[in-house]
C-alpha positions in Angstrom: 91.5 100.1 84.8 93.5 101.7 87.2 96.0 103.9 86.8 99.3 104.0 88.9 102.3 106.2 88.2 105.7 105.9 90.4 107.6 109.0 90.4 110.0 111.0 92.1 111.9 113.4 91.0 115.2 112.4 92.1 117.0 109.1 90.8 117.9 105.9 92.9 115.4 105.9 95.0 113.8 102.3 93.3 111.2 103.2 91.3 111.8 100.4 88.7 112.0 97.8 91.5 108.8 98.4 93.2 106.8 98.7 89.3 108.3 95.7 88.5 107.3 93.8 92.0 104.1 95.7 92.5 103.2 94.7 88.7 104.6 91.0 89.4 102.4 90.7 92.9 99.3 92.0 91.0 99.3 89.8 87.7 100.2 86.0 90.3 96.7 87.9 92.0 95.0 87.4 89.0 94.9 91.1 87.4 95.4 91.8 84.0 98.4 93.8 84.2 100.4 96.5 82.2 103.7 98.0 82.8 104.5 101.2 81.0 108.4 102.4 80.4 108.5 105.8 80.5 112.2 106.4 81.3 114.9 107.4 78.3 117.5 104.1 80.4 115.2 101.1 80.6 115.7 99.3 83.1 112.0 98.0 83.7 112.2 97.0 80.2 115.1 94.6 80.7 113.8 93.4 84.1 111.6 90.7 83.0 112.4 87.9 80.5 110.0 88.6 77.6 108.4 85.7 75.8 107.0 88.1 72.6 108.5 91.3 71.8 106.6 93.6 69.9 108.2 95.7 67.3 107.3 99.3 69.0 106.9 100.4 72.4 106.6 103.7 74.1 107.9 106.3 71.3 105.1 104.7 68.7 102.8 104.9 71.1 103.2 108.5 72.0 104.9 110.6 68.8 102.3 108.9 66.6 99.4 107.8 68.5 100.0 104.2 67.6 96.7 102.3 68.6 97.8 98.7 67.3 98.0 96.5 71.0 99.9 93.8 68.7 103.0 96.4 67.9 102.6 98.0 71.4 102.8 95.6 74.2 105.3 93.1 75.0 104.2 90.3 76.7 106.9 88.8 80.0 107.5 85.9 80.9 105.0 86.0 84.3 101.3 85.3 83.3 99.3 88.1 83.4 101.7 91.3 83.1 102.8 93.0 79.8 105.1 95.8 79.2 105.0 98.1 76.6 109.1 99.2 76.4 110.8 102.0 76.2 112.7 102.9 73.2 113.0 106.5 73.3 117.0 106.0 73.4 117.9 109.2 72.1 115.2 111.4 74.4 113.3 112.4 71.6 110.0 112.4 73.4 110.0 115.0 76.0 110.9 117.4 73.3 108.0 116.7 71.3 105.1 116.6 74.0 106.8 120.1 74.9 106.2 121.7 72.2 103.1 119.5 71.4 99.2 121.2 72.2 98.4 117.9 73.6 101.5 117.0 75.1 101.0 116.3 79.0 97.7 115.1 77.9 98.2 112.6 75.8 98.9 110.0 77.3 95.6 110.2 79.2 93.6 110.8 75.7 95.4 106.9 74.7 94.4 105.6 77.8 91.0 103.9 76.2 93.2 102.0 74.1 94.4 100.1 76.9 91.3 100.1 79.3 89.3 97.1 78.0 92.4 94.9 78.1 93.7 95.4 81.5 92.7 96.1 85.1 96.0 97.6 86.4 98.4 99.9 84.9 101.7 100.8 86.4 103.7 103.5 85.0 108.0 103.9 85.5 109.1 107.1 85.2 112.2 109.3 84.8 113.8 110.6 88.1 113.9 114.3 87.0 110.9 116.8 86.5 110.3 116.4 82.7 107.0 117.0 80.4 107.1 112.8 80.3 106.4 112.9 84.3 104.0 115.9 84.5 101.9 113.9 81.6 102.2 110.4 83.7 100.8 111.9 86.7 98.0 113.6 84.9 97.1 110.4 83.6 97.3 108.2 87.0 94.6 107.6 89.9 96.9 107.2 92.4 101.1 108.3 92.3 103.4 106.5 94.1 106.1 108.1 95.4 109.6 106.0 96.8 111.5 107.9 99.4 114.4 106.8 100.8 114.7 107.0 105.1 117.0 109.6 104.8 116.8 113.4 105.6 118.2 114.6 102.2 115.9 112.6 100.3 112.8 114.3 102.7 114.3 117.4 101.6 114.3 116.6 97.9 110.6 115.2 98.1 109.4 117.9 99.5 111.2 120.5 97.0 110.5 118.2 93.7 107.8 116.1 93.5 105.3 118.1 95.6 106.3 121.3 93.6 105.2 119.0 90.9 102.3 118.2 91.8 101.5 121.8 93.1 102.1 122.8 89.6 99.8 120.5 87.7 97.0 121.8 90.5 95.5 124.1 87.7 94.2 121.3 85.5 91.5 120.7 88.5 90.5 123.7 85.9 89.7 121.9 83.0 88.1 118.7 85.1 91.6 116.6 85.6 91.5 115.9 89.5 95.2 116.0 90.2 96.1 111.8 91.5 96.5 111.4 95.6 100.2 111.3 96.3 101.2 108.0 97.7 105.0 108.4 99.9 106.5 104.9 100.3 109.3 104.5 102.6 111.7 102.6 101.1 115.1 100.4 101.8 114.3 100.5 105.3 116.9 99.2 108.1 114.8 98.0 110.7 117.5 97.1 112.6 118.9 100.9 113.4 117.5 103.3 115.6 118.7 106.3 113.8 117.0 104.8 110.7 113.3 104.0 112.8 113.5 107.4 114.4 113.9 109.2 110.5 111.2 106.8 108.8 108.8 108.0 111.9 110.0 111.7 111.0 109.0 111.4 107.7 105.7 110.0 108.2 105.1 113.2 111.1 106.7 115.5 108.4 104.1 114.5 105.7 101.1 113.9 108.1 100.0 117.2 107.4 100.2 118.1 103.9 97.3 117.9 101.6 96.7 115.1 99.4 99.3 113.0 100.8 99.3 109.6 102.4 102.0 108.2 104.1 101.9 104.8 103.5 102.2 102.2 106.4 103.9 99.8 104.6 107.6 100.1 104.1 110.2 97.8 102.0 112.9 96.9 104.1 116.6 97.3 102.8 117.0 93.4 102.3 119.1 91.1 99.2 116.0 89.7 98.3 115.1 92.5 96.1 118.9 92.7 94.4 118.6 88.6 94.1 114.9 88.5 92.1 115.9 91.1 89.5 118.8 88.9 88.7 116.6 86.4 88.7 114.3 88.6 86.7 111.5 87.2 88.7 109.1 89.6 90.8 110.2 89.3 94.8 107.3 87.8 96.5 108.5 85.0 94.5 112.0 84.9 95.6 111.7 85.0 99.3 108.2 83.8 100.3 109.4 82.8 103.8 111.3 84.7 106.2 114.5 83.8 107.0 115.3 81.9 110.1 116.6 84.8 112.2 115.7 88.1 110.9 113.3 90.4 112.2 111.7 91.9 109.0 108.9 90.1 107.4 109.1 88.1 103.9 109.7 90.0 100.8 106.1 87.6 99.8 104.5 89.4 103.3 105.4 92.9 102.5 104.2 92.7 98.7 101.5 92.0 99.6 100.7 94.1 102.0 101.6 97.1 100.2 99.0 95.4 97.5 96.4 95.4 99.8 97.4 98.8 101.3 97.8 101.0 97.8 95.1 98.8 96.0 92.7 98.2 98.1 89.4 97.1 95.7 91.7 94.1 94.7 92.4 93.1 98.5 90.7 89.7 98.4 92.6 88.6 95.5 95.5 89.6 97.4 94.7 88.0 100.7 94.3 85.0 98.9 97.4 84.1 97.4 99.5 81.7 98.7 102.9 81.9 99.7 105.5 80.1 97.4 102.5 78.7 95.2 104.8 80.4 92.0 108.2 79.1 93.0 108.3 76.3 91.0 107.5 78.5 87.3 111.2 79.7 86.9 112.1 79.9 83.5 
């Protein structure tokens, strides 16, 4: 199973989104897919229509080790992808795991609960630095990190989530291997220079540092993505041709490729899907 946390530690920036579309992509591939709810306002929870709801979610999970799949994980309305939810409403949690011995671990020492069941594992997280996201990204592979093309946001990357990840170096000490940082451009206007020139100054900004990759992919700033979570359907779904018209590619075309791109054992599963083959499972 592999492990994929999306953080960042400033809000907005669509985490939620690209979970729920990377986790929708994924499970119409064929993976066995699990979406975890880590922040206190769930929206990833509520993106999907869910045909089983199971009677915990994260909290049980986490403040009492809960180990029971069948009162963990919620199971949507897409083939393939489950959710366990996020009902911490009252931010209990990251004052427990605080002051907890275990606390940014735990969620690493469950993971074998989950590992025979599922091949991919996406993690939503809180934007703000919390115990929650320093124990999410010591559990994840790979971290995938949204940025927005905008100078401020650069500057808020750059002073947040790498700090973060600077700060959970010293675990390399007890044999946890810190996950590669993933930096997604997203909301993209391909149409403005200003905006191409400032994507390209991220990726040059970024090229150097350590442990990052700057991703070649980027989501465009398009209504397709607005329009499928109303639809509560993942967006290679919703747009799976490009318009007559417009420059940028597909919402189905860029899924995909960011699949391929971030996940690359599961490419040929990828490559093989076919565009608008799901358009007719709306329920």
């Amino acid at each position: 199973m592999q492990v994929v946390s999306i953080i960042s530690t400033k809000g907005g920036v669509g985490k939620t989104t690209t979970a729920a579309n990377l986790g929708g992509i994924a499970a119409d591939a064929g993976l066995r897919v699990l979406l975890l709810d880590l922040d206190v306002q769930p929206t990833l929870s509520s993106y999907f229509t869910l045909r089983s709801h199971a009677p915990g979610g994260i909290y049980e999970l986490l403040a009492f080790n809960e180990q029971d799949r069948s009162r963990l994980v919620s199971h949507t309305a897409i083939d393939g992808l489950n959710l366990v939810l996020s009902n911490d409403d009252k931010g209990q949690l990251n004052t427990l795991l605080l002051h907890a011995p275990d606390g940014r671990l735990r969620l690493r020492n469950l993971l074998p609960v989950f590992r025979p069941h599922y091949d991919l594992l996406l993690i939503d997280t809180q934007g703000a630095r919390s115990v929650l996201l320093e124990m999410a990204v010591l559990a994840s592979d790979i971290a995938l990190s949204p940025v927005t093309p905008e100078i401020l946001a650069a500057r808020e990357f750059r002073r947040g989530t790498l700090q973060l990840m600077q700060d959970i170096a010293p675990y390399q000490r007890l044999g946890i291997e810190p996950p590669s940082l993933h930096l997604l451009i997203n909301r993209a206007h391909p149409v403005s220079s200003n905006a191409r020139v400032i994507q390209q100054a991220l990726r040059d900004l970024f090229a150097t540092e350590p442990g990052i990759v700057a991703l070649n992919t980027s989501i465009p700033a398009i209504e397709a993505y607005p329009r499928a979570s109303t639809l509560a359907l993942p967006v290679h779904r919703v747009e799976y041709r490009r318009p007559r018209g417009r420059i940028t590619p597909a919402a189905f075309d860029t899924m995909r490729a960011l699949a391929c791109e971030l996940l690359p054992t599961w490419q040929p599963a990828f490559s093989r899907l076919q565009a608008g083959a799901h358009r007719r499972t709306v329920r």
